[in-house]
N, C-alpha and C positions, 0 to 999 in steps of 0.2 A: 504494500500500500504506500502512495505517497505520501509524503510529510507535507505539510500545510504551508511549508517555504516552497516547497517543489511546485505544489498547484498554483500557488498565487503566482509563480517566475512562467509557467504554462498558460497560465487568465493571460496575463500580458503581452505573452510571445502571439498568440491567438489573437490577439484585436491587433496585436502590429502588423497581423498576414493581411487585417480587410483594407481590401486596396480602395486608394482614394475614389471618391465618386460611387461607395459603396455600403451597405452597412451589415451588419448581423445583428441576432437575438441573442439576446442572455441564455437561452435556452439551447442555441445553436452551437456559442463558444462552450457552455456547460455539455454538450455533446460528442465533440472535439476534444476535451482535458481528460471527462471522465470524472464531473463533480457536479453537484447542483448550479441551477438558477441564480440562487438566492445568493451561495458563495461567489458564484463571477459576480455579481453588484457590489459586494460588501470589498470585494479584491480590487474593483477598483474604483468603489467613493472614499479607498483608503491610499489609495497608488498618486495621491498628490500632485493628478494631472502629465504624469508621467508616462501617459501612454493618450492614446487618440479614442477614447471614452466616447464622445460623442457619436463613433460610429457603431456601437451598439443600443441599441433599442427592445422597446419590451415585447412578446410575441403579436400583439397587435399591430405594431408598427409606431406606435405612440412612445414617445421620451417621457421619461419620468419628469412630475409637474416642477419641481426642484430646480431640472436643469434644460425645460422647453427655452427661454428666451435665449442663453448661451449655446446651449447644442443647435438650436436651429441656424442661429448665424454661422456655427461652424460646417453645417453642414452644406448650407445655401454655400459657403466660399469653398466647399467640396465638389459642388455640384449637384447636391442632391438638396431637392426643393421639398419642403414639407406645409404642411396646408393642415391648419390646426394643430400642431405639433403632434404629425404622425407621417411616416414616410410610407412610400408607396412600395412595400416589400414585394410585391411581383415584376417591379422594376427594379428595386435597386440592391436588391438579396444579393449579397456575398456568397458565395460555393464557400465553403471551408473545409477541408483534409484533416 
């Protein structure tokens, strides 16, 4: 089993793969590591902006309400346009390995 330094160094390696102009779900990077949801969120509202956070999103396609006004500018200068602070995830889904 991995130690809780190893996933969290995995959460981050995994949002650094979604290429610009793209996003994934909490649920997608937690699929990819091999850990919950709930620990990719907490891996990185604790990763003090040290990785590209804004490109993940919750399985609705909606950003958490917290951080809609800043992830959406980040994502508009990504390229990816959100419309109530929720992205168009049949357009703009990451593949992730």
């Amino acid at each position: 089993m991995a130690s809780m330094a190893e996933l969290a160094d995995s959460i981050l390696l995994a949002t650094e793969a979604i290429p610009t102009g793209q996003v994934s779900t909490y649920g997608d990077i937690a699929k990819v590591v091999g850990c919950g949801p709930r620990l990719v969120a907490r891996v990185l509202a604790g990763s003090g902006g040290e990785t590209c956070w804004w490109r993940v999103v919750r399985a609705d396609g909606t950003i958490a309400p917290h951080l809609v006004a800043e992830g959406s500018r980040r994502l508009a200068a990504d390229g990816v346009p959100t419309r109530s602070g929720r992205v168009d995830l049949t357009r703009f889904r990451a593949v992730l390995d």
